[in-house]
Backbone as a ProteinNet text record, in pm:
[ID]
protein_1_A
[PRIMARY]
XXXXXXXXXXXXXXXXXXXXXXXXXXXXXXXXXXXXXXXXXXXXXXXXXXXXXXXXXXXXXXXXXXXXXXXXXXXXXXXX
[TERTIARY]
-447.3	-434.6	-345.3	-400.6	-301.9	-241	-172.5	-84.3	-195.1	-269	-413.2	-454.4	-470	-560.2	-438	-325.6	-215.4	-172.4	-189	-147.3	-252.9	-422.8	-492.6	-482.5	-436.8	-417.8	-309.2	-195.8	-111.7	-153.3	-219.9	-278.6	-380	-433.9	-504.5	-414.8	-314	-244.3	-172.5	-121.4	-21.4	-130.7	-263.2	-336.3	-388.5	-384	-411.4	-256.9	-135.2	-43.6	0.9	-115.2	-101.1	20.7	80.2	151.2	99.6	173.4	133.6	206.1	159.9	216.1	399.9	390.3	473.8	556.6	571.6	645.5	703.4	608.3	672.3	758.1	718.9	816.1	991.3	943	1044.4	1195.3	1114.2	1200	1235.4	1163.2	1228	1241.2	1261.1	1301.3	1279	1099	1008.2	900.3	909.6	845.8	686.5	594.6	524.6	399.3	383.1	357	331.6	437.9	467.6	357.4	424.9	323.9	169.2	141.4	-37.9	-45.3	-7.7	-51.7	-65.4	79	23.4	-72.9	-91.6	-226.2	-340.7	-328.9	-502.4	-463.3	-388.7	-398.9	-398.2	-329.4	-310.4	-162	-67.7	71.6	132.4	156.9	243.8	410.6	417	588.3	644.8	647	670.1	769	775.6	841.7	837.9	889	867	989.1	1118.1	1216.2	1152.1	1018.7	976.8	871.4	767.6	691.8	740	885.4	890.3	980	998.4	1051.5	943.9	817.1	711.7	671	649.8	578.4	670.8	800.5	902.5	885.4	885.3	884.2	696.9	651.9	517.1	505.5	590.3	566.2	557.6	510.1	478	590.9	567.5	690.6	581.4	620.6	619	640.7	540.2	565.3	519.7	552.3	478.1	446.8	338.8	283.9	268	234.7	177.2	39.4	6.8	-178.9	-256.1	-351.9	-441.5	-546.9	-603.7	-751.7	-884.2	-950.2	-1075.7	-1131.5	-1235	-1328.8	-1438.2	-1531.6	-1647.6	-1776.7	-1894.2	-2011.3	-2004.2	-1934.8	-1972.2	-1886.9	-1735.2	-1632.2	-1665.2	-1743	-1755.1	-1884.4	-1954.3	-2115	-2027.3	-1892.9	-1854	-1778.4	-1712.6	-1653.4	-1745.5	-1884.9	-1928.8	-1945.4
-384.4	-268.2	-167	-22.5	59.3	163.2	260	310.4	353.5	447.9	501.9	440.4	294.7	208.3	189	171.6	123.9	217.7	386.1	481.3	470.8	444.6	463.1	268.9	183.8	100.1	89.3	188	239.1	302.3	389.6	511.8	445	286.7	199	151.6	107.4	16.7	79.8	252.3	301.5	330.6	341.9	421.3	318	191.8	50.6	53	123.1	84	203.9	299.1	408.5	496.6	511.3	613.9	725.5	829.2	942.3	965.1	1012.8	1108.7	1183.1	1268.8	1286.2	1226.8	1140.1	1033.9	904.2	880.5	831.8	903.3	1021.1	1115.1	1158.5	1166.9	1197.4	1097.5	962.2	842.8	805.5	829.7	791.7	914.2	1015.9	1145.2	1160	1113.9	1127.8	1278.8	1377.7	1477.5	1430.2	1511.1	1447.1	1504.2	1634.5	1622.3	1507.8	1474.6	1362.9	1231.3	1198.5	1073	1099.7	1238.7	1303.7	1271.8	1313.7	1303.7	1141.1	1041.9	1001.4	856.2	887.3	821.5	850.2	1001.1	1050.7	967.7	952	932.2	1030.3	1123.1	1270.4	1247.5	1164.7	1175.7	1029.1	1001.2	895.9	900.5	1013.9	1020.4	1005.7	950.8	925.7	806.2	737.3	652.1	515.8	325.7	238.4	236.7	293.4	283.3	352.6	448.2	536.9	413	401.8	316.8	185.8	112.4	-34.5	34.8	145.3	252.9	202.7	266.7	287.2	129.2	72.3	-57.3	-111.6	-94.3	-164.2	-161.7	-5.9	26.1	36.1	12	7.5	-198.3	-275	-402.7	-440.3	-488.9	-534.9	-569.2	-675.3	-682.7	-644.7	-616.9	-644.1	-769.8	-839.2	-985.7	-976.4	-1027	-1019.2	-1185.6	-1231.6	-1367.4	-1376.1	-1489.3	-1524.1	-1473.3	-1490.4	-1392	-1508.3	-1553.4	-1639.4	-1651.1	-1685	-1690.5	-1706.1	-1657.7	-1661.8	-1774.9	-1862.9	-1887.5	-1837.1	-1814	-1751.1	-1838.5	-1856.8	-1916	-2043.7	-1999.3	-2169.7	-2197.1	-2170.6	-2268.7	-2357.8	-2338.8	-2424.8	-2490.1	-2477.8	-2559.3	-2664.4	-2627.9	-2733.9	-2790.2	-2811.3	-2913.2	-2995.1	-2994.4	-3109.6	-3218.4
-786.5	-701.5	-772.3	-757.9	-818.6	-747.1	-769.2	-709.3	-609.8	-615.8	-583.9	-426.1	-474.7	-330.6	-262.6	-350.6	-218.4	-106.4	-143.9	-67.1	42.9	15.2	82.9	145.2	142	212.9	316.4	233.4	387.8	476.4	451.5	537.1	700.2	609	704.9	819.5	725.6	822.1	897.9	877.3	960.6	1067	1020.7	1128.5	1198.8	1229.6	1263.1	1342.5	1312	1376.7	1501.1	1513.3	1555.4	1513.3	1409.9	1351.2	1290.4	1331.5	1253.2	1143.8	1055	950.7	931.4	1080.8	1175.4	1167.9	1258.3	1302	1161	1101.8	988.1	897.7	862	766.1	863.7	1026.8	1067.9	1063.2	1071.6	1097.7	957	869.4	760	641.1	690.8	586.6	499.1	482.4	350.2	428.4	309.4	380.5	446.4	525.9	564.6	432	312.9	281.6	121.5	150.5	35.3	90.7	209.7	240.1	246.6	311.7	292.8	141.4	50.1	-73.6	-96.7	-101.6	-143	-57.8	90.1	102.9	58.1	54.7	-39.3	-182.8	-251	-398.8	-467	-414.7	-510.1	-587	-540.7	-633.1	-566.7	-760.1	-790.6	-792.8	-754.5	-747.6	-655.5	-538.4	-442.1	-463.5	-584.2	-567.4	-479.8	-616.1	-478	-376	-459.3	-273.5	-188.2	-206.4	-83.8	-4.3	-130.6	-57.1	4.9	-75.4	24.2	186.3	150.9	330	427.5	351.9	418.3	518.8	390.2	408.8	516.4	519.3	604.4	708	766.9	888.5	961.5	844.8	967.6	956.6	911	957.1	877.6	768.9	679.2	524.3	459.2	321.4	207.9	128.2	27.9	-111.1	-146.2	-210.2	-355.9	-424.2	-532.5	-529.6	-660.8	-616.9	-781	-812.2	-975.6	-997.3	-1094.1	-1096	-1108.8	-1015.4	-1048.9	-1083.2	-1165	-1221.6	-1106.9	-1115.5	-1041.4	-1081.8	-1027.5	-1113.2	-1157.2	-1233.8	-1268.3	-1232.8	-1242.4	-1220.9	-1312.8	-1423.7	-1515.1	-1536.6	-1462.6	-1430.9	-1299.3	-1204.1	-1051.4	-1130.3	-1231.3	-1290.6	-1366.9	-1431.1	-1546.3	-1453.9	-1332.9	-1223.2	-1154.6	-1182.5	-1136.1	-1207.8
[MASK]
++++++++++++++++++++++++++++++++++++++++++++++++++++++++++++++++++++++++++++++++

């Protein structure tokens, strides 16, 4: 995921949490055109202390995890 899908995956979840735009920039003193941008994916400067703000207050953490391999078609053919 890149900066890009994550703005537009907030944009889901604030709007899944009924928040506005508004109301998020007000409570947390990120302008509201900063957060418009970057749910469209128009700007990366927003910064992550802005985005783990974001993520905070509409519910959600932030995790990071190890990267795991998929399997492909003739990794599940060579396990039998």
């Amino acid at each position: 995921m890149d900066f890009k899908e994550l703005g537009k995956e907030i944009a889901t979840l604030r709007k899944m949490k009924k928040i506005s735009q508004k109301e998020l920039s007000e409570n947390l003193h990120i302008s509201r055109a900063t957060i418009s941008s970057f749910e469209n994916g128009n700007s990366v400067d927003i910064g992550l202390k802005k985005v783990l703000q974001i993520i905070d207050y509409l519910g959600f953490e932030f995790a990071l995890k190890e990267k795991t391999e998929f399997p492909v078609f003739e990794d599940i053919l060579n396990e039998r």
